[in-house]
Each structure stands twice: as C-alpha cells, then as structure tokens.
N, C-alpha and C positions, 0 to 999 in steps of 0.2 A: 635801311636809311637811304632816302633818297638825298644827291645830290646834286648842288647848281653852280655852275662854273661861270662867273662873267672875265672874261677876257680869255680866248683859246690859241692865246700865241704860245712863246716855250715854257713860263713858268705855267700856267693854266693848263695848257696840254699835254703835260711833263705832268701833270698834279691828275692830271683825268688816267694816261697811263699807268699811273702807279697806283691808281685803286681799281683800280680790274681787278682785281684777284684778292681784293678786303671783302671775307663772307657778309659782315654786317652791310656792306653796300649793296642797293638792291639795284640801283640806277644812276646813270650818269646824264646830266642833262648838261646843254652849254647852250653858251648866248655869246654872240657878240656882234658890234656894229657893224664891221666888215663883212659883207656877205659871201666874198671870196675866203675869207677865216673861215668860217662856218663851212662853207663846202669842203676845204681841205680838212676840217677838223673831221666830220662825216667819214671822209675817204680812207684817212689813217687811220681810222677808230680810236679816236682819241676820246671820244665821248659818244652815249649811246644815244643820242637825240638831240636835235637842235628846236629851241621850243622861245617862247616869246616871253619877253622879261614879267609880262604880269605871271607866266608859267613858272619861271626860275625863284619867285617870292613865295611858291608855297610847298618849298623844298625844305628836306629838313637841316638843310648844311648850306651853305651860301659863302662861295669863295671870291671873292674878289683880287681876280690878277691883273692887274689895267694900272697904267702908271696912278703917282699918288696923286696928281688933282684932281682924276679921274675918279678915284676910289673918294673922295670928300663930296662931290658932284654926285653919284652915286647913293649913297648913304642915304642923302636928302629923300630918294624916294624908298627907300626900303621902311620908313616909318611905319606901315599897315601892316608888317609882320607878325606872324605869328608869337606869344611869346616864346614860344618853343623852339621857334628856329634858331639857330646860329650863326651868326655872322662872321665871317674871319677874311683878315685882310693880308695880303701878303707883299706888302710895300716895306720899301727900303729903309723908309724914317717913317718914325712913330708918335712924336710928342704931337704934330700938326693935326695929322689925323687924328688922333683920339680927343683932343679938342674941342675938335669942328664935327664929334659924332651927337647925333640928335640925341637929347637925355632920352626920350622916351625908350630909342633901344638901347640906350650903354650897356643894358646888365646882358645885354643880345652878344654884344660886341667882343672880338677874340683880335688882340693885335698882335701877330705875326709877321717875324720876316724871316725866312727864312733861309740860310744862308748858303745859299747854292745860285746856278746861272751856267750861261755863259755869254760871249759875246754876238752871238746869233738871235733872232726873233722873229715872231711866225710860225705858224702851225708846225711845217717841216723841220722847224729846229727842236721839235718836242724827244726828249730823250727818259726812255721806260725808269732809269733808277737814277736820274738829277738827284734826288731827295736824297736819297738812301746815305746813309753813314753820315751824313752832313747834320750841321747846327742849327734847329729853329729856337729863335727867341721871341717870348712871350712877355709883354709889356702888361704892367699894371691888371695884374688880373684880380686884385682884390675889387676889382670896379668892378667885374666881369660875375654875372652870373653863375652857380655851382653848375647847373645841368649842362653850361656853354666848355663852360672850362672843363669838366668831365669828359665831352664830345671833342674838345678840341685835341688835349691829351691822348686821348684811344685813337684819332684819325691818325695823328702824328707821328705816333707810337708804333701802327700797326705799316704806315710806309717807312719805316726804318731813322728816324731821324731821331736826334739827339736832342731834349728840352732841358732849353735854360731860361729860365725867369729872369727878369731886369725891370728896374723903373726906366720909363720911355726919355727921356731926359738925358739918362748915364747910355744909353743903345744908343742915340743921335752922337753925341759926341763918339764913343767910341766905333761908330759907325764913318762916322768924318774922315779918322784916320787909317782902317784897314778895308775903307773897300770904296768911297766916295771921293779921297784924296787921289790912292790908286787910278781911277778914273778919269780925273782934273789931270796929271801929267802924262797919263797916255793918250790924252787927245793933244795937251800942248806938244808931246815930244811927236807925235804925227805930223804935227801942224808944220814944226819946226823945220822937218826933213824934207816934207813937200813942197815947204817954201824956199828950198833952194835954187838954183839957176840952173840944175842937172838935175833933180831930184831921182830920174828913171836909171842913170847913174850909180846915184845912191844906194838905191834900193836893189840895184843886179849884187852890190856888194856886202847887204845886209843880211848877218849871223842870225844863230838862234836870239841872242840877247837884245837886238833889235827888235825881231819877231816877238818874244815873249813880251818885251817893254811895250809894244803899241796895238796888241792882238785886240786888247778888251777895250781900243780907241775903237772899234768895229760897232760897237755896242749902238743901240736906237740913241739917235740924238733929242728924240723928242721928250726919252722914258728917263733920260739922267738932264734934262733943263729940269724938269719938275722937282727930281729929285734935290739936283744942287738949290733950286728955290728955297724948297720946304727947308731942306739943314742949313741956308743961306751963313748962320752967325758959326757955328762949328766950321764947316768946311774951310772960308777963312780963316779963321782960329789957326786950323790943321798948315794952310798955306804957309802961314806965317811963320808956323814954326818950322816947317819944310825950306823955305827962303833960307831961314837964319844957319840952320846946318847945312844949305847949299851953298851961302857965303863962307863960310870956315873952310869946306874941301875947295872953295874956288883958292881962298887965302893960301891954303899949304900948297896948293900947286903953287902958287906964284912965289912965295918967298920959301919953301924949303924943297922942291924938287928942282933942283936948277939945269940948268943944260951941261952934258960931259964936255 
C-alpha cells in the first residue's frame, strides 16, 4: 500500500514514523506547502519521498494532517480520485468537515481524530509511538465506503491505537469538553499570568501545577483558531458551564472559608 501524507508537522510526521515498519506499507510519500517541512521531514525520515500533490492523489491512503479549514479547502481538490483511494482526515472536529466533504468522494472519506498530540509542531516534534495505546475515533462511517473503512481499521489497528466509533455531532460536543475547553483556559490562564506587572517574577515562582496548567497554551495558534471556529457553538456551551462552577468555588471562598 502506498502512502500520502499531506501536512508533515507532528501529527503527520508522527503518522509517517509509525508506519515504517507496517509490512503491508510499501511507501511513504509526503507533501507539504512549507518547503522548509519537507526538507526537515526528508532528513528525519519521517517519510520516504517528497512528491507533488498531483503525486500524493494517486496514493492508495491519503492522510490529511493540516488544521481543519485546511483539511475542508483540501478535499475540494481531491474530487479526481481514484475510487479506490482513501481518504482520512485527522482533525480535531468532525461534524464541519464531513459536511463540506464533496458527495462525489464521501464513500472515499474516513473521519478521524485521533486522540493524541502534544503541545509542539513541526517536523522536529514528530514522535515514533504518539499513536500507540491512544484513542482514535471514527465518525459516521456508515456514510464511508466498506473497502475505506476496512483500510482505515487495519492502518489504525496495526499503529497500535484503540478504535471507537461515534456520530460526528456527539465527538464535537464531547470534544468541546476534554480537550478544546482544556485549551481555551490554558491560553486564558497564560494570558492571565503574563499580564501581570512582574510576570518574569511570577513565573521564577511557578510549580509543576502551573506548568502542567499552561504547557498545552504552547500549542500552534493558528491550528486551535480553526478549531475553536469549526466547534464555535459546543466550545461556548463547555464555557459556560465551566464559568457556572467557577462562580460557585469563587462563592465558597468568599462566604465559607473566612479568614482565622
């Protein structure tokens, strides 16, 4: 099976690592707009060739790691596909995307997120077993072609990762809350800290629980605007109800831990 990777930062390049050593893969191909990507992706071997996007459309796997408006912008030209090929996307929300996927290949189409990361990006943050032991979920695949969904299952299966099916809908919401909200207050509690009048102060005095609280505020700004976009109605949802149990603990400080 050949392989085509569009996007070779760490989810992409982490995805190209981890099938080195899947027998059925016979090749690794990668594409991406950064040409500095692509050299570095070359150097770490992250992928076995860098080849040009009309190359990567007659692949028989087609991964799409590039934030989500990218991945909907995308789609638009892969319509000349083989039916044979596969599509699969590995973006954070899934109702938008699958949407806005062209009818002609929906039965092509594999919606994927798989739930792993970190707060790094870029060829260099590529790591061999990101996947392994972790959760991908799989959106709406009764829409999805047998031979797509077959191939997507064995890919998944054989990097180590654990499959769970969901409607794309019930993923977005509970995506909102364990891993897009998370996001939303560790950029505010970063924001927070460095908008102080010492904040370099601050921060000679900040623990682990600071550090863990604002590690994954590190994360691309550009790859979670898209996201917070596309789940715009859940993620406030999630706020809101985050506010409501922020006023209650604000409450019991104030009127039941009083000063000795």
């Amino acid at each position: 099976m050949k392989i085509g990777i569009i996007g070779l930062g760490l989810m992409g390049g982490s995805l190209g690592l981890a099938l080195k050593d899947i027998k059925f893969v016979s090749k690794i191909y990668g594409f991406d707009h950064n040409l500095s990507h692509c050299e570095e992706a070359l150097k770490l071997g992250l992928v076995d060739e860098i080849v040009s996007f009309s190359e990567i459309k007659k692949c028989d796997t087609i991964f799409l790691a590039i934030p989500v408006e990218a991945i909907i912008e995308v789609m638009k030209s892969l319509t000349d596909i083989s039916k044979e090929t596969t599509i699969i996307d590995l973006g954070s929300t899934k109702d938008k995307i699958i949407n806005n996927t062209p009818e002609v290949i929906r039965e092509n189409f594999i919606a994927a997120h798989p739930m792993a990361g970190t707060e790094k990006f870029g060829p260099n943050a590529a790591i061999e077993n990101l996947y392994h032991d972790h959760v991908v979920v799989l959106c709406n695949m009764d829409e999805s072609g047998d031979t797509h969904k077959n191939r997507a299952i064995q890919i998944f299966s054989h990097i180590g990762m654990k499959i769970v099916f969901m409607e794309a809908g019930a993923h977005d919401k509970h995506a909102s809350f364990i891993s897009h909200l998370p996001h939303a207050l560790s950029y505010a509690l970063a924001n927070s800290v460095m908008g102080q009048e010492d904040p370099k102060s601050i921060l000679l005095l900040a623990g682990g629980g600071f550090k863990d609280m604002s590690r994954i505020a590190k994360s691309s700004p550009i790859m979670w605007t898209d996201i917070f976009k596309q789940n715009r109605d859940n993620l406030l949802n999630s706020i809101t109800l985050f506010e409501a149990e922020l006023a209650k603990c604000k409450k019991i400080i104030e009127e039941k831990i009083g000063m000795s």
